[in-house]
BAPA-151507 format. One record per residue: chain; x, y, z of N, C-alpha, C in turn; residue number from 1; residue in three letters. Coordinates in Angstrom, 2 decimals. Example, Ala and Ser with C-alpha at 12.3 -4.5 7.8 and 13.67 -1.06 7.14 Angstrom:
 cadena    n.px    n.py    n.pz   ca.px   ca.py   ca.pz    c.px    c.py    c.pz num residuo
      A   13.19   -5.69    7.80   12.30   -4.50    7.80   13.20   -3.30    7.80   1     ala
      A   12.85   -2.25    7.08   13.67   -1.06    7.14   12.90    0.03    7.87   2     ser
//
This chain:
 cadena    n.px    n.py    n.pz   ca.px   ca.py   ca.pz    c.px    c.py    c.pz num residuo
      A   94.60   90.63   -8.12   94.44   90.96   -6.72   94.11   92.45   -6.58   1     unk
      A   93.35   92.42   -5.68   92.69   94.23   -5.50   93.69   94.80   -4.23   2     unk
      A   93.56   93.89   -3.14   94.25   94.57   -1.74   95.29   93.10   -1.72   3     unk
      A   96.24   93.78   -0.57   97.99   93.06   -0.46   98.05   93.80    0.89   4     unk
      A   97.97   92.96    1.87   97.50   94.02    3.37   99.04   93.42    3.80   5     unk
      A   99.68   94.15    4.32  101.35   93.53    4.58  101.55   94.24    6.20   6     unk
      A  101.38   93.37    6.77  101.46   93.50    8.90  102.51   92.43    9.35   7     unk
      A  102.72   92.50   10.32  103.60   91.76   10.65  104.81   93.02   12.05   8     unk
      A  105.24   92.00   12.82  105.98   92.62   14.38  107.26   93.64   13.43   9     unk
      A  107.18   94.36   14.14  108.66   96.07   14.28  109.47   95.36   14.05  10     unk
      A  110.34   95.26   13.10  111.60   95.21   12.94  111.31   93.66   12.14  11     unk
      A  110.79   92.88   12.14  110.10   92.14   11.06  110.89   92.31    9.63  12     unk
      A  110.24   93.21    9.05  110.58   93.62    7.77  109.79   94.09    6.61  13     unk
      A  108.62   94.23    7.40  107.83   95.28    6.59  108.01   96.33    5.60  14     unk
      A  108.21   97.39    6.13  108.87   98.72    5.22  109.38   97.93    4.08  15     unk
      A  110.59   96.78    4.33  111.03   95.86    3.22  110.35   95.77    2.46  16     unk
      A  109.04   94.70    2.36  108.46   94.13    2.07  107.88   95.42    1.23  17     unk
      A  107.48   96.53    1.73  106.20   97.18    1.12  107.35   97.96   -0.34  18     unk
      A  108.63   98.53   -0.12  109.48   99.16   -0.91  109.45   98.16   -2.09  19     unk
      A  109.31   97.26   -1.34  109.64   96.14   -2.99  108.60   95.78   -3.96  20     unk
      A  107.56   95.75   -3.27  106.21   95.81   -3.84  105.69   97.19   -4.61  21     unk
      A  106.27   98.53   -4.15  106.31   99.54   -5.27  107.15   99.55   -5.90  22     unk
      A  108.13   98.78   -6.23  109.17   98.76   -7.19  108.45   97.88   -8.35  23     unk
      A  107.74   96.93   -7.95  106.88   96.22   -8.85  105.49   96.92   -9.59  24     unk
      A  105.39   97.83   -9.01  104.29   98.97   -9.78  103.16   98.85   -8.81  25     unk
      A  102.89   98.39   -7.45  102.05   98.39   -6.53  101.78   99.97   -6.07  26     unk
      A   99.94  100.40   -5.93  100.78  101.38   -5.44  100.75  101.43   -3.61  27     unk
      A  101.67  101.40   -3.16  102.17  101.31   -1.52  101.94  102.19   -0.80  28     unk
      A  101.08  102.34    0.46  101.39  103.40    1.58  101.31  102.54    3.06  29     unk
      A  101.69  102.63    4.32  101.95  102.76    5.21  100.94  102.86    6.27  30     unk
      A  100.88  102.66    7.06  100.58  102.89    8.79   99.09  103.46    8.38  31     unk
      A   98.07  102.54    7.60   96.87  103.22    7.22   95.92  103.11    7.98  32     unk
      A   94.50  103.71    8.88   94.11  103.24    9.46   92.99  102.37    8.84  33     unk
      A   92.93  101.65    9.64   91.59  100.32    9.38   90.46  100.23    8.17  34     unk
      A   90.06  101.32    8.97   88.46  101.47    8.51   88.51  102.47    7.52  35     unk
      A   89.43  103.20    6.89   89.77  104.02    5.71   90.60  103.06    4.37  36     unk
      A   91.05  101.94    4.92   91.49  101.14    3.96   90.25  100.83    2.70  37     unk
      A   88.92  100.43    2.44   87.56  100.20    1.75   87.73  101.22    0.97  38     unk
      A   87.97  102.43    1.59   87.72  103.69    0.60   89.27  104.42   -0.46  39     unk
      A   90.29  103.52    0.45   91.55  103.84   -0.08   91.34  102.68   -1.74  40     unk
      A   90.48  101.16   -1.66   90.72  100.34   -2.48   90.38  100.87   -3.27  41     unk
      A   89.00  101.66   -3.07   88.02  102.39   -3.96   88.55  103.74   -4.72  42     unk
      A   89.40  104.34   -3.94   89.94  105.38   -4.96   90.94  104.85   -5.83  43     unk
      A   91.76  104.23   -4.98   92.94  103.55   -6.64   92.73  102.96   -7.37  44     unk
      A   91.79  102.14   -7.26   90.73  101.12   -8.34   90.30  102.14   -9.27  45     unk
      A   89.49  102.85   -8.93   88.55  103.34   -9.92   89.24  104.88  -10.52  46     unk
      A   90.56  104.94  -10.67   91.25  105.19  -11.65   92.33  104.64  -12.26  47     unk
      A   92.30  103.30  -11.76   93.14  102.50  -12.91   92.86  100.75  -12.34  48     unk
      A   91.70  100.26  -12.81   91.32   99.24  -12.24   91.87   97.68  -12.64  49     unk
      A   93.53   98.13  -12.97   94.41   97.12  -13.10   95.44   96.61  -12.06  50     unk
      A   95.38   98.27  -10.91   96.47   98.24  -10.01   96.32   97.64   -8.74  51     unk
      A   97.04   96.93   -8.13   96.99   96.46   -6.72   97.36   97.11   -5.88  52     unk
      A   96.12   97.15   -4.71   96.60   98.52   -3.46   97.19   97.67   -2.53  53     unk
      A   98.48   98.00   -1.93   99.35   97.05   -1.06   99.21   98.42    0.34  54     unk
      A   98.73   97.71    1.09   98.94   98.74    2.55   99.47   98.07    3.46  55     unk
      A  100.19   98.76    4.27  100.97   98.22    5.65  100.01   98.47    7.03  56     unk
      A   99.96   97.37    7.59   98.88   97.86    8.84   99.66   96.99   10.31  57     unk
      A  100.08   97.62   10.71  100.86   97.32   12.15  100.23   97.75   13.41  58     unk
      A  100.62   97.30   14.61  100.45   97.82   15.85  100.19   99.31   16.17  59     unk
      A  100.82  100.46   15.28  100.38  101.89   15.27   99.09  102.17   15.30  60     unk
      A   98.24  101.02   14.89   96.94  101.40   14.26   96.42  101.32   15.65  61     unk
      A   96.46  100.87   16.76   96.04  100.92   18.02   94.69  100.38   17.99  62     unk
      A   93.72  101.32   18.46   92.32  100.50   18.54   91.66  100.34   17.61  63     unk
      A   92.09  100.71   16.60   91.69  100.01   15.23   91.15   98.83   14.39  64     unk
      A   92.68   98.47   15.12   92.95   96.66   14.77   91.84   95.69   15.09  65     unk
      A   90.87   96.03   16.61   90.33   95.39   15.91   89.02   95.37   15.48  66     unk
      A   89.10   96.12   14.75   87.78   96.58   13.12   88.41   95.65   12.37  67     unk
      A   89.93   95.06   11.97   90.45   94.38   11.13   89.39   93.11   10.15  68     unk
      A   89.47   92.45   10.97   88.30   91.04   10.80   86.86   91.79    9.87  69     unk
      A   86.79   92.98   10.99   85.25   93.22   10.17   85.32   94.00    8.56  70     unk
      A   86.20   94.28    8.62   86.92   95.07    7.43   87.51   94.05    6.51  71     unk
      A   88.07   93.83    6.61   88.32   92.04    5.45   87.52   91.50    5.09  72     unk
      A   86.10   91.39    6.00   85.25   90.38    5.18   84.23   91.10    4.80  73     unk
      A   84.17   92.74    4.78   83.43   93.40    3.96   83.80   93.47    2.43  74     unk
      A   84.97   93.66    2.94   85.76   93.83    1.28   85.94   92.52    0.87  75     unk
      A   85.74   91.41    1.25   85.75   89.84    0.53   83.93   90.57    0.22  76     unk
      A   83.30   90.63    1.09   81.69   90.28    0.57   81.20   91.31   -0.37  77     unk
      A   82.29   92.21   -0.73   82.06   93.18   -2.12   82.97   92.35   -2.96  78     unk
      A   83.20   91.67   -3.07   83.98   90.81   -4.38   84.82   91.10   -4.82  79     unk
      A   85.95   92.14   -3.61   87.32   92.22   -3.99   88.34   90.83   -3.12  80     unk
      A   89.59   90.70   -4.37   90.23   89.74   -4.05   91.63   90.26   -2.69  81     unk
      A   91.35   90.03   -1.61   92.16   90.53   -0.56   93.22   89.23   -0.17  82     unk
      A   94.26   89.67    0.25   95.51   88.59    0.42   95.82   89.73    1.62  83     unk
      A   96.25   88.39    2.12   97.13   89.20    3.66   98.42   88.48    4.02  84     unk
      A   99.51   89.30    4.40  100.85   88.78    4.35  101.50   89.19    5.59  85     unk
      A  102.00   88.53    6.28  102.51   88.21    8.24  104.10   88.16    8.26  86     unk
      A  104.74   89.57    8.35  105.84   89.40    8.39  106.57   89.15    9.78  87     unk
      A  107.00   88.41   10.77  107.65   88.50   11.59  108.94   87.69   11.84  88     unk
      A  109.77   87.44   13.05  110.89   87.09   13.43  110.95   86.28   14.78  89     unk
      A  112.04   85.73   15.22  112.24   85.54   16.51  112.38   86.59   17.44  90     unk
      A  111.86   86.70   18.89  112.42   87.66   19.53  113.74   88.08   19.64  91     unk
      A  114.32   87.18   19.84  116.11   87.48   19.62  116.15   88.23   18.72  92     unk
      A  115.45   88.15   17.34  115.93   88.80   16.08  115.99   89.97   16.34  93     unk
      A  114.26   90.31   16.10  114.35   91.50   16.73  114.98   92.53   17.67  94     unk
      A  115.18   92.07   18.96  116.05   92.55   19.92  117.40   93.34   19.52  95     unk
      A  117.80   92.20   18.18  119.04   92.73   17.99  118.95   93.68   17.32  96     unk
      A  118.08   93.60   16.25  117.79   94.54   15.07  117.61   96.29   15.98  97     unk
      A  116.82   96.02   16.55  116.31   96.80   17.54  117.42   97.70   17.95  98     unk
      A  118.70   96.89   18.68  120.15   97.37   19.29  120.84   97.82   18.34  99     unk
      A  120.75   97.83   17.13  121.31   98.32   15.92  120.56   99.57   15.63 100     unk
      A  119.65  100.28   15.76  118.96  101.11   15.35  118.80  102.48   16.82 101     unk
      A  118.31  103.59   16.52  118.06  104.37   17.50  116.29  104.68   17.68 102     unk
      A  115.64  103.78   16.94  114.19  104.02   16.85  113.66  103.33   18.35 103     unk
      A  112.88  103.40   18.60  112.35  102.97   19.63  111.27  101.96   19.51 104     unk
      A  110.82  100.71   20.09  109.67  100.09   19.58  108.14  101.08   20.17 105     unk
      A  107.28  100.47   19.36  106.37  100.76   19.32  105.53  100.80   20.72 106     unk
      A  105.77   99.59   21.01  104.98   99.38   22.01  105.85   99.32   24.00 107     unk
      A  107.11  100.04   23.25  107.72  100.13   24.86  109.43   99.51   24.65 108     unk
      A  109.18   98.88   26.11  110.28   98.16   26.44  110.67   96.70   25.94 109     unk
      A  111.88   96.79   25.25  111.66   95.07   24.67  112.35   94.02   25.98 110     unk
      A  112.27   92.70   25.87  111.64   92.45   24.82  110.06   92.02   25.24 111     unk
      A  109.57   92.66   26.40  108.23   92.69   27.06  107.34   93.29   25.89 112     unk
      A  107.46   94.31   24.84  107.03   95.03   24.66  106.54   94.45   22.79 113     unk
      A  107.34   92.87   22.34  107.55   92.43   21.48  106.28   91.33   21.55 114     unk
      A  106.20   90.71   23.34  104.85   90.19   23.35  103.22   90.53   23.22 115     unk
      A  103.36   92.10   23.51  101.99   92.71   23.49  101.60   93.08   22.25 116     unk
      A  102.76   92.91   21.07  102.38   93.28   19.68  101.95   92.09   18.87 117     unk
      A  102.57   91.10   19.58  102.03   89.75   18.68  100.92   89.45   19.64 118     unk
      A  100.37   89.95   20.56   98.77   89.49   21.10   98.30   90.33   20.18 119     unk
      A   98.64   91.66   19.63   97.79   92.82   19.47   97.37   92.82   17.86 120     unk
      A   98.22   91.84   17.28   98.34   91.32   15.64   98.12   89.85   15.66 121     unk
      A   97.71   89.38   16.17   97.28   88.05   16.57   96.08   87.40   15.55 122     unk
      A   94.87   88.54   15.75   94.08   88.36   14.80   94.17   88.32   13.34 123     unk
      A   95.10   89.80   13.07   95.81   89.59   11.28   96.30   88.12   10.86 124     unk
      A   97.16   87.97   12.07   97.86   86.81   11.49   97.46   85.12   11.37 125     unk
      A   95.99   85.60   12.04   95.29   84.42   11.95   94.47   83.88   10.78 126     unk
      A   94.35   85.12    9.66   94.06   85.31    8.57   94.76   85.08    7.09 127     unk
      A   95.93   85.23    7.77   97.15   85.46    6.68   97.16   84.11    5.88 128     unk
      A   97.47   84.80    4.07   97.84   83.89    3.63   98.98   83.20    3.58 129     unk
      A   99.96   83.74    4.04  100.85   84.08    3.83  102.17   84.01    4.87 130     unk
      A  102.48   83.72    5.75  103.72   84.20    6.71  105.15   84.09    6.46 131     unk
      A  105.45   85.12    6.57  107.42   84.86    6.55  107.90   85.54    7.18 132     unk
      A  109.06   84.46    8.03  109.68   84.16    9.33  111.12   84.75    8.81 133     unk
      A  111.44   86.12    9.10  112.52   87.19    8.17  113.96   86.47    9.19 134     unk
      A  113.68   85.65   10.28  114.49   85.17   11.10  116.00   84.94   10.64 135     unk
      A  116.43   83.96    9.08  117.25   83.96    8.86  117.37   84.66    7.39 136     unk
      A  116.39   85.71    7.28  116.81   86.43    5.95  117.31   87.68    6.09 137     unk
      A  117.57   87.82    5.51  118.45   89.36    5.04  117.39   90.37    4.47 138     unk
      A  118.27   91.57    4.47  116.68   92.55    3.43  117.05   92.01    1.84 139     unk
      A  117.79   91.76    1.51  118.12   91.98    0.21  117.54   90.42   -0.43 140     unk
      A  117.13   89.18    1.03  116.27   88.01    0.44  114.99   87.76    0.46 141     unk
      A  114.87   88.87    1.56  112.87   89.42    1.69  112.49   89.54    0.50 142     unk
      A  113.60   90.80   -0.21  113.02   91.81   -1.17  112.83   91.15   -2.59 143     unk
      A  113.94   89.98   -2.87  113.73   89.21   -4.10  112.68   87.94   -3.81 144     unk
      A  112.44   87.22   -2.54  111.36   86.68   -1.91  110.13   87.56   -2.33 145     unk
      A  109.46   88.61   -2.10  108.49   89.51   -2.27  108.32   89.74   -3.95 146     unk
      A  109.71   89.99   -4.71  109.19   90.53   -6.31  109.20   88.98   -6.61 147     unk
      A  109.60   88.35   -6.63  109.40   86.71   -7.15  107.80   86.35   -7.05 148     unk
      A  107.37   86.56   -5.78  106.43   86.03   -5.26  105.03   87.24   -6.59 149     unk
      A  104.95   88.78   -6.49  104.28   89.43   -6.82  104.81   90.10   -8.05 150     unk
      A  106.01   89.72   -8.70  106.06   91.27   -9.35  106.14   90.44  -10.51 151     unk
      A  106.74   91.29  -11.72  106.22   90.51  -13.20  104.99   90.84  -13.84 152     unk
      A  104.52   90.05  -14.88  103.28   90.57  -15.27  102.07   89.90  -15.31 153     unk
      A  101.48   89.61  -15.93  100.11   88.54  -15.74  100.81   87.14  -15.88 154     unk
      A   99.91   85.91  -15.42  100.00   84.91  -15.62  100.61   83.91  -14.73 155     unk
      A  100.96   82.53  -14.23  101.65   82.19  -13.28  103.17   82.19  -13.65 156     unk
      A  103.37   82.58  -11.89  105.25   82.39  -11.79  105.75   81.03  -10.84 157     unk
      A  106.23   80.58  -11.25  107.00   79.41  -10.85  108.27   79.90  -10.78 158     unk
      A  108.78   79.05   -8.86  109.84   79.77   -8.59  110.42   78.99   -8.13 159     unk
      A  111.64   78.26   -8.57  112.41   77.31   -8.11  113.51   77.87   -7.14 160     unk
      A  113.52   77.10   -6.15  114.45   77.55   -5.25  114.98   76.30   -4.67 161     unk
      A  115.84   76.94   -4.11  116.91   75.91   -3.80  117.42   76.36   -2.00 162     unk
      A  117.40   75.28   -1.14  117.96   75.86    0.68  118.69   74.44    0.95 163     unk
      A  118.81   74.92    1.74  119.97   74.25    3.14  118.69   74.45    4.24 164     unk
      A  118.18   73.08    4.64  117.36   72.50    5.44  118.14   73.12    7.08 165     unk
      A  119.56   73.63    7.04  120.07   73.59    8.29  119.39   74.99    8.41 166     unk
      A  119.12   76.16    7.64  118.80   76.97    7.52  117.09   77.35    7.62 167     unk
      A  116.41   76.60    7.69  115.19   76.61    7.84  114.18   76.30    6.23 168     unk
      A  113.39   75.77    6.08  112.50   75.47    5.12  111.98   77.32    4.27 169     unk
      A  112.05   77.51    3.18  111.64   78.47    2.69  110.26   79.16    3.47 170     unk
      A  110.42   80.28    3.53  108.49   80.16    4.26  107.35   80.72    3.14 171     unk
      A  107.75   80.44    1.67  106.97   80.61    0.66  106.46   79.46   -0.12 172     unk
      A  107.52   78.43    0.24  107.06   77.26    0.07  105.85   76.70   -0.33 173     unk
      A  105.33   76.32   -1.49  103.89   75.83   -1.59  104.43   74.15   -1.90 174     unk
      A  105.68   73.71   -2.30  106.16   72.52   -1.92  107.58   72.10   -2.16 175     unk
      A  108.14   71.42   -0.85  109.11   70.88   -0.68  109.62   69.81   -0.84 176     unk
      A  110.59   69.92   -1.53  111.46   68.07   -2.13  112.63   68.11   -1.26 177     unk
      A  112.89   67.06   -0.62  114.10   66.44    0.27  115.15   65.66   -0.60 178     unk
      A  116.26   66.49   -0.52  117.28   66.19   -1.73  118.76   65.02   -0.64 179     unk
      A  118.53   65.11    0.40  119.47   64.95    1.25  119.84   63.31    0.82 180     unk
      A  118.72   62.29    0.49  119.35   60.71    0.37  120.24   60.91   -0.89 181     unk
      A  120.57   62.11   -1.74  121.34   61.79   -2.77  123.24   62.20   -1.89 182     unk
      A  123.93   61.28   -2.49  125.52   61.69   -2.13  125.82   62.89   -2.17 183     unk
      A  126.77   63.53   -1.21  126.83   64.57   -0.77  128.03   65.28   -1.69 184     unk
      A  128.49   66.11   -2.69  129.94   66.47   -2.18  130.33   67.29   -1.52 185     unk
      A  129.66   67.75   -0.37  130.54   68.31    0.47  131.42   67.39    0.84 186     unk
      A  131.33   66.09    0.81  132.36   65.29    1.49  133.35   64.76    0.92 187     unk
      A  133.54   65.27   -0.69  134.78   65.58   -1.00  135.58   66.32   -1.32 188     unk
      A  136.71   66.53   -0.62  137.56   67.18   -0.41  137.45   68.25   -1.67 189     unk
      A  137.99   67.69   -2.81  137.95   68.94   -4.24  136.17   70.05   -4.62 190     unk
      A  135.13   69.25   -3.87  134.18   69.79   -4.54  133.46   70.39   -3.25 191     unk
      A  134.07   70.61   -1.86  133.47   71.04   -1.00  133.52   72.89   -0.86 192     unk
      A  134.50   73.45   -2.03  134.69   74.56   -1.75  133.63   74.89   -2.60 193     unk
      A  133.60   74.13   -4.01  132.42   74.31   -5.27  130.99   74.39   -4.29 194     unk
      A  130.00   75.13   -5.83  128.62   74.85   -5.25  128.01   74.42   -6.52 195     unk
      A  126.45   73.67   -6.55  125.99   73.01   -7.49  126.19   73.99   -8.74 196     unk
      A  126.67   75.49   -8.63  126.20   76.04   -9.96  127.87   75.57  -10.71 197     unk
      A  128.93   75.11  -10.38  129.63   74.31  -10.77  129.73   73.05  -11.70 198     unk
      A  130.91   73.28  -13.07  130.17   71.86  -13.80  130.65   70.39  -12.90 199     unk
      A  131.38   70.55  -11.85  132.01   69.20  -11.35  131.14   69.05  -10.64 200     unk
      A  130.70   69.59   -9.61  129.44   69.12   -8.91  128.16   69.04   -9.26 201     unk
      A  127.92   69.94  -10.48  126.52   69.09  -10.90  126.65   67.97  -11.69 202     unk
      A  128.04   67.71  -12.00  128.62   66.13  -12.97  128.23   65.09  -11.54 203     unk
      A  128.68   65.25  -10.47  128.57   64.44   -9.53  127.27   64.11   -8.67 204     unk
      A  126.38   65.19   -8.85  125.29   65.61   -8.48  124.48   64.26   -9.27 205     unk
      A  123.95   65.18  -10.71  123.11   64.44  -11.67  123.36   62.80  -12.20 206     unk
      A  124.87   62.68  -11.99  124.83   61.27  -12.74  124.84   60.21  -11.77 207     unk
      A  123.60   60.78  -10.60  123.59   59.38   -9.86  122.08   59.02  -10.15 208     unk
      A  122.05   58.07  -10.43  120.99   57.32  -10.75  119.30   57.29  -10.41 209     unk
      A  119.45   58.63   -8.87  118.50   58.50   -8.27  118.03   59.92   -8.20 210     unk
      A  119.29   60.92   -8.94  118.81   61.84   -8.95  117.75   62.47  -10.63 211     unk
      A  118.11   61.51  -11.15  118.05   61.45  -12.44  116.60   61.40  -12.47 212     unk
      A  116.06   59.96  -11.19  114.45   59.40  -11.19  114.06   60.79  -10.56 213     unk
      A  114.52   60.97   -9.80  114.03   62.70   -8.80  113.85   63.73   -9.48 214     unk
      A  114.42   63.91  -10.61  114.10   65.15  -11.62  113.26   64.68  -12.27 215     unk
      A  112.67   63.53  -12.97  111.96   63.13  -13.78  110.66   63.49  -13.06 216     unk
      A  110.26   62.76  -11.92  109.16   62.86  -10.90  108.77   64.01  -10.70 217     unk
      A  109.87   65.55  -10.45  110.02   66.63   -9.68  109.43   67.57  -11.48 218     unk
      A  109.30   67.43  -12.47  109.48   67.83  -13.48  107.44   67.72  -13.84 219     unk
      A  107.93   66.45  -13.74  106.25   65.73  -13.69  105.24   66.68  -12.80 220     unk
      A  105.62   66.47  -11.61  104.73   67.19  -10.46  104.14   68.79  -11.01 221     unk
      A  105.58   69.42  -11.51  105.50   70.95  -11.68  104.15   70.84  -12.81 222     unk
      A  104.64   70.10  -14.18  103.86   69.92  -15.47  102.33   70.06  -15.09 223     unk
      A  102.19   68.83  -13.73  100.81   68.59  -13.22  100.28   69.72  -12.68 224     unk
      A  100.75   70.26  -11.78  100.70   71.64  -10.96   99.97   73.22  -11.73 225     unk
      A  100.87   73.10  -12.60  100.85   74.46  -13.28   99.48   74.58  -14.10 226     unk
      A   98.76   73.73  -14.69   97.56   74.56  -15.21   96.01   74.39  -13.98 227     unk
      A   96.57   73.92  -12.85   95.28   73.47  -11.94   95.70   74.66  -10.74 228     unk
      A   97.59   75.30  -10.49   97.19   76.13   -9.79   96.75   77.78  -10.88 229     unk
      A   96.95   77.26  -11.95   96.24   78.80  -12.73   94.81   79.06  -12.56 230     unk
      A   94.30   77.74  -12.89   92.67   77.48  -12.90   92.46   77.76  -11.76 231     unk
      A   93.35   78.00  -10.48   92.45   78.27   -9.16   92.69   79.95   -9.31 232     unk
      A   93.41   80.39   -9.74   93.38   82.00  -10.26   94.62   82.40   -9.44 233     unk
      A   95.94   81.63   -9.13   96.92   81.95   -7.96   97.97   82.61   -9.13 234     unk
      A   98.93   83.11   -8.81   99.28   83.55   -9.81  101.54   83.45   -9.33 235     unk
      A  100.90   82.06   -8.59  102.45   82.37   -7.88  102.65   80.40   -7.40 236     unk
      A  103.59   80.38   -7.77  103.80   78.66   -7.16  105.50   79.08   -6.92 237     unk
      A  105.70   77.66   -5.56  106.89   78.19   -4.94  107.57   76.49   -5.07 238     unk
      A  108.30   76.41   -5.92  108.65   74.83   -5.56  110.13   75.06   -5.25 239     unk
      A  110.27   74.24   -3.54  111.60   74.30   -3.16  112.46   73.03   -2.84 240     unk
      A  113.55   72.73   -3.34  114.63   71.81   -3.11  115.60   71.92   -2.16 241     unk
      A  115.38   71.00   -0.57  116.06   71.87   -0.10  117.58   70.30    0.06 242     unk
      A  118.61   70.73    0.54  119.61   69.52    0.69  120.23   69.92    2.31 243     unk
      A  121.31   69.70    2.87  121.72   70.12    3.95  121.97   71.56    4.33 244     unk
      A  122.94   71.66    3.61  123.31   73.51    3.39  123.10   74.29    2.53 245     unk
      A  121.92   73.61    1.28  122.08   74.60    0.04  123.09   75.06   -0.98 246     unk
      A  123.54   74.43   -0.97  125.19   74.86   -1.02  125.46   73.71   -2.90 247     unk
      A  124.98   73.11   -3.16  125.14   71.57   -3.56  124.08   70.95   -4.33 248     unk
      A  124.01   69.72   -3.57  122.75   68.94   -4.40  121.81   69.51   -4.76 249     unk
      A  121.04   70.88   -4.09  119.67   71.39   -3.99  119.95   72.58   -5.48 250     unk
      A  120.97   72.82   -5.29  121.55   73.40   -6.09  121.62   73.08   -7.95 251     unk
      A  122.28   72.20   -7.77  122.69   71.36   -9.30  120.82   70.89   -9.50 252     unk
      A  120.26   70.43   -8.60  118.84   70.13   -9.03  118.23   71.23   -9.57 253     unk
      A  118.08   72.24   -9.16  117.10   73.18   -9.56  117.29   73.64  -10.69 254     unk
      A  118.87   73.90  -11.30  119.32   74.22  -12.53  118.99   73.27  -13.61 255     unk
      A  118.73   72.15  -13.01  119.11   71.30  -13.91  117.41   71.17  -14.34 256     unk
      A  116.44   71.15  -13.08  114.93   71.43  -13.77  114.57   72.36  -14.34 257     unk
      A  114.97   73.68  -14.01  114.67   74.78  -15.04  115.11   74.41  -16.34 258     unk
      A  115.83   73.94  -16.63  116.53   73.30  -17.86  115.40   72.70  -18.64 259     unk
      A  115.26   71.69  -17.74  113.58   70.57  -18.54  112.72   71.07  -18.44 260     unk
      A  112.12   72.26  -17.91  110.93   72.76  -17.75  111.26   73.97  -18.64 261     unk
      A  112.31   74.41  -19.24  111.84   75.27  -20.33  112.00   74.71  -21.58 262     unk
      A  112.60   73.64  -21.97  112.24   72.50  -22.67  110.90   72.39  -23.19 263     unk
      A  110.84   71.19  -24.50  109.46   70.96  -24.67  108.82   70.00  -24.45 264     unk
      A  107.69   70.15  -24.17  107.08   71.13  -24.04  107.02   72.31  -23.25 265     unk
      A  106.80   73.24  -23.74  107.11   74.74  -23.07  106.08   74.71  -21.65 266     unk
      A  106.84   75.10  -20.68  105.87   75.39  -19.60  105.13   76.73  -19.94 267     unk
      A  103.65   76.67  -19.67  102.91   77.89  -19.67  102.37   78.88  -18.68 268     unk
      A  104.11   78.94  -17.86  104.40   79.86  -16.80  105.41   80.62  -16.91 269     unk
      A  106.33   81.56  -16.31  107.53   82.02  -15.99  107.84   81.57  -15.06 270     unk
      A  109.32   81.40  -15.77  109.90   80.67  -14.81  110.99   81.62  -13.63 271     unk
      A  111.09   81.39  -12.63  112.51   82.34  -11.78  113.14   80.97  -10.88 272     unk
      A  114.27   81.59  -10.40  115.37   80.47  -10.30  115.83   81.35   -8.79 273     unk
      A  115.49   81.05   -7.52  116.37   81.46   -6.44  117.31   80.63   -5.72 274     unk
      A  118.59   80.71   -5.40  119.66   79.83   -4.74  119.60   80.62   -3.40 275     unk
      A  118.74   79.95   -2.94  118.75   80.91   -1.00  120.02   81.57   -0.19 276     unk
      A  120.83   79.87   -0.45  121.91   79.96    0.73  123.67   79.62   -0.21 277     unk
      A  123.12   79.75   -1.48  124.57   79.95   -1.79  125.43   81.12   -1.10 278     unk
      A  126.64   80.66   -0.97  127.69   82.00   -0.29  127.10   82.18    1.02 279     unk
      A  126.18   81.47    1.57  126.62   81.72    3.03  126.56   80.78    3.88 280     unk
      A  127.90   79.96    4.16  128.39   79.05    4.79  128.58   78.03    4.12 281     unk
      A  129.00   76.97    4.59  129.48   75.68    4.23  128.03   74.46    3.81 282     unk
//
């Protein structure tokens, strides 16, 4: 990848997003304007034409934005590889985030001032490859969300994860398995405090009969997956398991496929392992 354009609404989680991406060796700057981005690709490229330029482009950029469109598909029609990534939230979120801080938004008064930024980024995000909804994440699940997704070294990453459907669907997701028809133990008493990374609940988990066919299938899929999304040149697959609360079934599954998938035959990816919603809540 040449450009990593990272926009998305105030209080979103941007800045997040971009800190974590220079921790991965990106090199990162901020609030760039538009039409200087072409010449920013062009200087970091052409002294080290291995590195990915990640820029942040928000509502600051004012009348800028929209050159956006025409600027993306110059730099697609010079034959650089551009990705664009849409960070935002619920208004509520924001609002609060907002009440926690002494910064002021950008564009005024909230939360009036939260609608004129998503008309005003409207177009970015109509582009995006990408969106994530920071609604029920934390910084600290953006930020391993973001190096999972980009950081590492050549080749594809496969990233098993594991949620609680009550919690919302991953928003990196490139595909989702519904773990919920398998027996629950939250609903017994001894194993409701446990979570799947437990040996009693993944004993209770795995030795039902159907979870057994579900890993076999779920194992299969990845096997199939992995050299057709390399061949498309992606360098990132997101496979997520989600169960009620995360907490459990979604849990003991994912461990238990990383298991068979580093098995042999060897997958010819890296593998990473995220548990979304362990430790928070029931």
């Amino acid at each position: 990848m040449d450009l990593l354009v990272i926009s998305g609404l105030s209080g979103g989680g941007k800045s997040t997003a971009l800190h974590a991406l220079e921790d991965v060796g990106m090199y990162c700057t901020d609030n760039v304007p538009v039409p200087l981005v072409p010449e920013l690709v062009r200087m970091v490229r052409g002294t080290d034409a291995t590195r990915t330029v990640a820029v942040g482009i928000d509502a600051r950029d004012g009348q800028f934005l929209e050159r956006f469109g025409q600027v993306h598909r110059e730099l697609q029609q010079a034959g650089l590889s551009v990705e664009v990534v849409f960070i935002e939230a619920s208004d509520a979120t924001l609002v609060r985030r907002y009440s926690t801080t002494r910064r002021l938004h950008p564009m005024g008064q909230l939360p009036e001032g939260i609608g004129r930024e998503r008309e005003l980024l409207g177009p970015i995000r109509e582009v995006a490859s990408l969106t994530i909804d920071t609604t029920d994440l934390n910084a600290r699940q953006l930020r391993q969300l973001v190096r999972d997704r980009y950081g590492g070294g050549g080749g594809l990453r496969v990233a098993l994860v594991s949620f609680g459907f009550r919690s919302g669907v991953p928003a990196d997701a490139d595909v989702v398995l519904d773990t919920r028809f398998l027996a629950n133990p939250f609903e017994v008493d001894k194993l409701r405090p446990l979570s799947g990374l437990h040996e009693p609940v993944a004993r209770y988990v795995l030795e039902q009969p159907d979870a057994e066919e579900l890993l076999q299938r779920a194992e299969s899929l990845v096997r199939f997956l992995v050299p057709r999304v390399s061949a498309e040149g992606r360098s990132y697959l997101t496979v997520a398991l989600g169960c009620t609360g995360g907490q459990h079934r979604s849990v003991a599954l994912v461990e238990q496929l990383k298991e068979r998938l580093c098995g042999e035959p060897k997958l010819s990816a890296r593998l990473l392992v995220r548990h979304r919603d362990v430790g928070h809540g029931p």
